[in-house]
C-alpha positions as CSV (number, residue, x, y, z in Angstrom):
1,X,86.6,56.0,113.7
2,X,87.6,52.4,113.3
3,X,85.7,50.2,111.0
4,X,85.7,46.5,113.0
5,X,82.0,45.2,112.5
6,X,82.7,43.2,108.8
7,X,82.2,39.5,109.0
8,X,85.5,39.0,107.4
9,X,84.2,35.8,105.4
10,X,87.3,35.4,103.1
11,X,89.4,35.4,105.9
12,X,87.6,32.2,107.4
13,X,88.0,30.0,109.5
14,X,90.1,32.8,111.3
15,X,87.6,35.1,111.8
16,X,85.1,32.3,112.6
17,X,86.3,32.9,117.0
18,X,87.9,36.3,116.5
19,X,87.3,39.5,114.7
20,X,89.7,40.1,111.9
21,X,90.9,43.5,113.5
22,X,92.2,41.0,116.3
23,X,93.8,39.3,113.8
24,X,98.0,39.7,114.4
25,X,100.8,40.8,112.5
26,X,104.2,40.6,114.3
27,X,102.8,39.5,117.8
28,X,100.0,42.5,117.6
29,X,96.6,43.0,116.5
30,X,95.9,45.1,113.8
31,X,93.8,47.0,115.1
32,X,96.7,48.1,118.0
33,X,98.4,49.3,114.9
34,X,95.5,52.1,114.0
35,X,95.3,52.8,117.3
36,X,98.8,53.5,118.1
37,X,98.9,55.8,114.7
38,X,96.2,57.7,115.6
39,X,97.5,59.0,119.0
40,X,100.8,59.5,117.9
41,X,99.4,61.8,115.3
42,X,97.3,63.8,118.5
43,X,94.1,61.7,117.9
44,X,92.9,60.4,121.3
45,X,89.2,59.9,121.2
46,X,88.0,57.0,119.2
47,X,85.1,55.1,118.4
48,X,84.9,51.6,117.1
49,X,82.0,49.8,115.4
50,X,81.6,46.2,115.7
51,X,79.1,43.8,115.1
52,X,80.3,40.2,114.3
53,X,81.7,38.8,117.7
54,X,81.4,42.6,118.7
55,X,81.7,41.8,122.1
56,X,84.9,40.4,121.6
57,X,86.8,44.0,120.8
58,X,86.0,45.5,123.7
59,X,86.7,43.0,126.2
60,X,90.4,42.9,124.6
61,X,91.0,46.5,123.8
62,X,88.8,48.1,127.3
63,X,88.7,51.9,127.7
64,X,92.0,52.7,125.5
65,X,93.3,53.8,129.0
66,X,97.1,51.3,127.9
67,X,97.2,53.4,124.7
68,X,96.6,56.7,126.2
69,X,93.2,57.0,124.3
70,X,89.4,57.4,125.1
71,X,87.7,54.0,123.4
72,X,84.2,54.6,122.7
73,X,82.3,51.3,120.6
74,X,79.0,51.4,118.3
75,X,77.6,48.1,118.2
76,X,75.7,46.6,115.1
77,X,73.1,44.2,115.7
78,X,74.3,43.6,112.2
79,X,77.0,45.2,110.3
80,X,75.6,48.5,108.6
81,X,78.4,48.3,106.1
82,X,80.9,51.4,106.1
83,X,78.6,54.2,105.3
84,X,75.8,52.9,107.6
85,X,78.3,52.0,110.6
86,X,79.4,55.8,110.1
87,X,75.8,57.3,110.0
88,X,74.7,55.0,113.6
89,X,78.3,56.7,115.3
90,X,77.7,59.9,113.8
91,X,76.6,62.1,117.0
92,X,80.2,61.3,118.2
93,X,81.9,63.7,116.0
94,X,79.7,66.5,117.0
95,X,79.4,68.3,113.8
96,X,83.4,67.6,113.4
97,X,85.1,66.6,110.3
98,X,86.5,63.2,111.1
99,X,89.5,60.3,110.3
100,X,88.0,57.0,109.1
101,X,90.7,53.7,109.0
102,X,89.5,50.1,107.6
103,X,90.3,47.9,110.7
104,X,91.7,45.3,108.5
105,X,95.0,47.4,106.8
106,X,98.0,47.6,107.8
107,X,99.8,50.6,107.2
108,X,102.6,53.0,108.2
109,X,100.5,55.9,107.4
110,X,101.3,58.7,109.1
111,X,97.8,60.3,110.1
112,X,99.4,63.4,111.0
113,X,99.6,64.3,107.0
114,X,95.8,64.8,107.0
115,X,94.1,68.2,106.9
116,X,91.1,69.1,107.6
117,X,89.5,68.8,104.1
118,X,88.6,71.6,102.0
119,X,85.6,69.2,100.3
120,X,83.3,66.8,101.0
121,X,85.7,63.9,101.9
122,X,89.5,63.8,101.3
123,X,91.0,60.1,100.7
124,X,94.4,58.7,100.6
125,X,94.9,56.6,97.5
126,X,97.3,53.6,97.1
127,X,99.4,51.7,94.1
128,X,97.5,48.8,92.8
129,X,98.1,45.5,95.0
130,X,98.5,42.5,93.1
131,X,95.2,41.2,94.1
132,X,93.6,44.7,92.6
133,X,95.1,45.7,89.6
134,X,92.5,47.8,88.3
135,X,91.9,50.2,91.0
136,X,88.9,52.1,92.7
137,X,89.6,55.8,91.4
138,X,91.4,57.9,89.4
139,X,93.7,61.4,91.0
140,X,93.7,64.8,89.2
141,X,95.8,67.7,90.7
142,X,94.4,66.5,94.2
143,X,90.9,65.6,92.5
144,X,89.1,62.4,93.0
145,X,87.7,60.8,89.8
146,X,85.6,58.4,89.7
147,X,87.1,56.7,86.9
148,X,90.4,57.3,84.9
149,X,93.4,56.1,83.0
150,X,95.0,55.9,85.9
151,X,93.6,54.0,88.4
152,X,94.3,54.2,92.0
153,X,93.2,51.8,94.7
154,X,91.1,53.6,98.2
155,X,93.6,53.0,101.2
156,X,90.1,52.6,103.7
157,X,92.0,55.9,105.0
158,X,90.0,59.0,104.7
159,X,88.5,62.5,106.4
160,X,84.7,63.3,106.1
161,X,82.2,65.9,106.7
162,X,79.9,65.1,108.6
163,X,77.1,66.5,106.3
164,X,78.0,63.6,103.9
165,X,76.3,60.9,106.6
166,X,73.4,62.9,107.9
167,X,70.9,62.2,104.9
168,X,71.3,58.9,105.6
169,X,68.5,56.6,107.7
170,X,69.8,55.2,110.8
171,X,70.4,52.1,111.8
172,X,70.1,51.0,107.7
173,X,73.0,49.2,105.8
174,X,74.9,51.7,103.4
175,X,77.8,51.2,101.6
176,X,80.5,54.1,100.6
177,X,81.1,53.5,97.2
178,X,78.2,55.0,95.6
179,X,78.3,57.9,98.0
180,X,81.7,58.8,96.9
181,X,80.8,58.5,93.3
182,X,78.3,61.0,93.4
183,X,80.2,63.1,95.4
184,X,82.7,62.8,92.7
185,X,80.4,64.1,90.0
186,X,80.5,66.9,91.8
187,X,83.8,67.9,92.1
188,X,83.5,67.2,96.2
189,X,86.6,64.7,96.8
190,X,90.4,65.3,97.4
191,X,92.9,62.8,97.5
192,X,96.1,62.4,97.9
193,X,98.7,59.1,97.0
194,X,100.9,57.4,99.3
195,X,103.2,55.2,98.5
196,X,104.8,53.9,102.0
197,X,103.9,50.6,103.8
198,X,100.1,49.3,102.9
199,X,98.7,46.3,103.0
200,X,95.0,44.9,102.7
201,X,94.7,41.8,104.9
202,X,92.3,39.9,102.9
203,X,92.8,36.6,103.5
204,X,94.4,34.4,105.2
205,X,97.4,34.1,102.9
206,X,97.9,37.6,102.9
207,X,98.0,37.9,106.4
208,X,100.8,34.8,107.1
209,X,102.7,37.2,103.9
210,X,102.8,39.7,106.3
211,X,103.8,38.3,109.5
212,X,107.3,36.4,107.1
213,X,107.9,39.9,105.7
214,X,108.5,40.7,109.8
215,X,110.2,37.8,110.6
216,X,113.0,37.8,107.9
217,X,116.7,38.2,109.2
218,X,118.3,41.3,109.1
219,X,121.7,41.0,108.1
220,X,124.3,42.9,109.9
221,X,128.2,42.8,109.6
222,X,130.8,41.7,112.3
223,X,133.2,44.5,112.7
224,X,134.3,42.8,115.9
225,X,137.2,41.0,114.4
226,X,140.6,40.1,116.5
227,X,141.9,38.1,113.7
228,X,142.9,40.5,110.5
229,X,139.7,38.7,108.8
230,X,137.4,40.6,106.0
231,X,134.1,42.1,108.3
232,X,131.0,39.0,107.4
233,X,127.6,39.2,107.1
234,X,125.3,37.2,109.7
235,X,121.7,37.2,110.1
């Protein structure tokens, strides 16, 4: 499941025509990016949630049929938050434990390093960004505390059970966090860190960041040299 139904108000007045999943890094939305990493890891049937300019999403993205994937959507009248959005698609997953991805990262997680999980819900944990510095959660021997010396911030990447969403009421905003926690009082969350490419496109700053980081030169050397001359570096 792709989260895409968030209003995206701190990344105004981009979001205020286009969903922030649409939103592009390097020429590509980011949502492409999830979608793309998801069937390259052998995931191929995916549901979306959307809610502001929902109808947007689908008109770009269609039936998945140019990424080789089965594009299902869950429309909000308004957004449920994450664990709400989750509990209204939940009859998708048909009892399966499932992948969940923020649709506004970007990442070069690898999906295919996720396992079914043994507990409740299994989460991949990130470094502290800049903007973040205190984290969400803490990491014991592949535990998930809720709080801790070490403080790790939630990638939005993680695998559920489904019996984690079924208590909820339908179509009634829910947020994660507090749902987590408890589970985490019980022992019931794994984790994992990753420490590759991760990026939480929050605003509009840290979205034009990105798309410089793509666009720097990449120097390369000249070994094509007639004249005797030392090898130089051109961008």
């Amino acid at each position: 499941m792709i989260l895409a139904a968030g209003r995206g108000e701190r990344m105004r007045p981009l979001t205020d025509t286009l969903p922030k999943p649409l939103l592009k890094v390097d020429g590509k939305a980011l949502i492409e990016y999830h979608i793309e990493a998801l069937k390259d890891a052998g995931i191929r049937d995916i549901i979306i949630n959307t809610a502001w300019l929902g109808e947007i999403i689908p008109e770009y993205l269609g039936d998945g049929a140019y990424w080789g994937v089965n594009l299902t959507y869950s429309h909000e009248h308004s957004a449920l938050e994450t664990a709400g959005g989750i509990r209204k698609a939940l009859d998708f997953f048909e009892e399966q434990p499932f992948v969940v991805v923020n649709g506004d990262i970007w990442s070069d997680f690898d999906f295919e390093l996720l396992n079914k999980p043994k507990a409740k819900a299994h989460l991949i944990l990130v470094p502290n960004p800049q903007q973040h510095p205190h984290g969400d959660f803490g990491l014991d021997n592949g535990s998930v505390l809720a709080s801790s010396d070490t403080q790790y911030t939630f990638s939005g990447i993680g695998v559920y059970q489904p019996q984690v969403f079924q208590g909820l009421e339908l179509d009634k905003p829910e947020p994660l966090a507090p749902i987590l926690r408890h589970l985490m009082e019980k022992q019931d969350v794994t984790g994992q860190l990753y420490q590759g490419q991760w990026r939480d496109i929050g605003t509009p700053e840290r979205l034009d960041a990105l798309n410089k980081e793509f666009q720097k030169p990449i120097k390369t050397i000249n070994f094509d040299l007639k004249d005797g001359s030392d090898p130089q570096e051109t961008s």
